[in-house]
N, C-alpha and C positions, 0 to 999 in steps of 0.2 A: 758657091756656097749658099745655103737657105739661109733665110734670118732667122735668128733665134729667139725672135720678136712675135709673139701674135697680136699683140696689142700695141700699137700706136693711136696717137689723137693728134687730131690735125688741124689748126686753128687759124683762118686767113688774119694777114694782117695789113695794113696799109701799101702802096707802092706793088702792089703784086709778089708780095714775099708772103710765106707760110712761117709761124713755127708747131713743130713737131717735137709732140712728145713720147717719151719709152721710158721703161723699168731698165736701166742698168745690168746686163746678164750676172758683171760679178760685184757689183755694191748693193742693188737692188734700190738704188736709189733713182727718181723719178728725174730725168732731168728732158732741158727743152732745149734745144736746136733752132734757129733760122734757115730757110731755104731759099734760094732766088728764083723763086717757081709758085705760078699762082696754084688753089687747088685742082683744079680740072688738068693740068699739066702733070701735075705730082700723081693722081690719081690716076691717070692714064700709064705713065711710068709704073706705078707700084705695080697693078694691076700687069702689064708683061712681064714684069719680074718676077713677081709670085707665080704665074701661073708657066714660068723656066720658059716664058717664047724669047726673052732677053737675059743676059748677062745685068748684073747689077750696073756695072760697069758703061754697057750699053742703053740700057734703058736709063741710067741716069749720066751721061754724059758730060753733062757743066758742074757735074758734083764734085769736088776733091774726094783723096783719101778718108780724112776724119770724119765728112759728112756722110761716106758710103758706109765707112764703119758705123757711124750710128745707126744707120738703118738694117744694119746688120743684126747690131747688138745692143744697144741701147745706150754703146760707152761716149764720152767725150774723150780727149786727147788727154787733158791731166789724167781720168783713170785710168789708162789703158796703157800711160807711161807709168805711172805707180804699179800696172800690174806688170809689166814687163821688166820694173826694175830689179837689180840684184838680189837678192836674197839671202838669211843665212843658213847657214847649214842645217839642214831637215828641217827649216820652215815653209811650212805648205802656200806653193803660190794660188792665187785665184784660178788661177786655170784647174789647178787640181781640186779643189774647193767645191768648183762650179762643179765637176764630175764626178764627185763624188756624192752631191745633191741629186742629180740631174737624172738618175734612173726615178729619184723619191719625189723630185717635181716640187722640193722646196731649197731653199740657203737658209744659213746659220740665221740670218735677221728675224727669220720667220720664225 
């Protein structure tokens, strides 16, 4: 799957960790991530991923699930359990939210 990201910022920080930041696909909130990867490593990684010569999976290998996910989408783990949680009846989840934005290239925040 592509990311649904075009914009990240990537900022070194001590020890050779990164954190990386993204817009939220469905809160549209800015949040920041840590990676165990200095930039030139991350940069190389992103770079075959985007350009589909690697799997996310592949090109980032020492990543878990939640941190693929971010790069995905911009979600952290609490949002993405919030969006995946129960629902009630005929209340619209983020997913359908996001999709019904997403031809129009904005969200409700905007």
């Amino acid at each position: 799957m592509p990311s649904l990201l075009t914009d990240l910022t990537v900022a070194p920080l001590e020890g050779g960790h990164i954190a990386v930041s993204a817009k939220s696909v469905f809160t549209g909130k800015e949040n920041t991530m840590i990676f165990p990867m200095d930039t030139f490593t991350f940069g190389l990684a992103l770079a075959d991923w985007r350009a589909g010569r690697k799997l996310i999976q592949d090109a980032f290998p020492d990543l878990d699930d939640a941190q693929r996910e971010f790069l995905l989408t911009g979600t952290t783990t609490e949002e993405w359990d919030a969006a995946m949680a129960p629902r009630e009846e005929g209340e619209e989840s983020p997913e359908e939210r996001f999709m019904r934005h997403a031809a129009f290239g904005k969200r409700d925040d905007e």
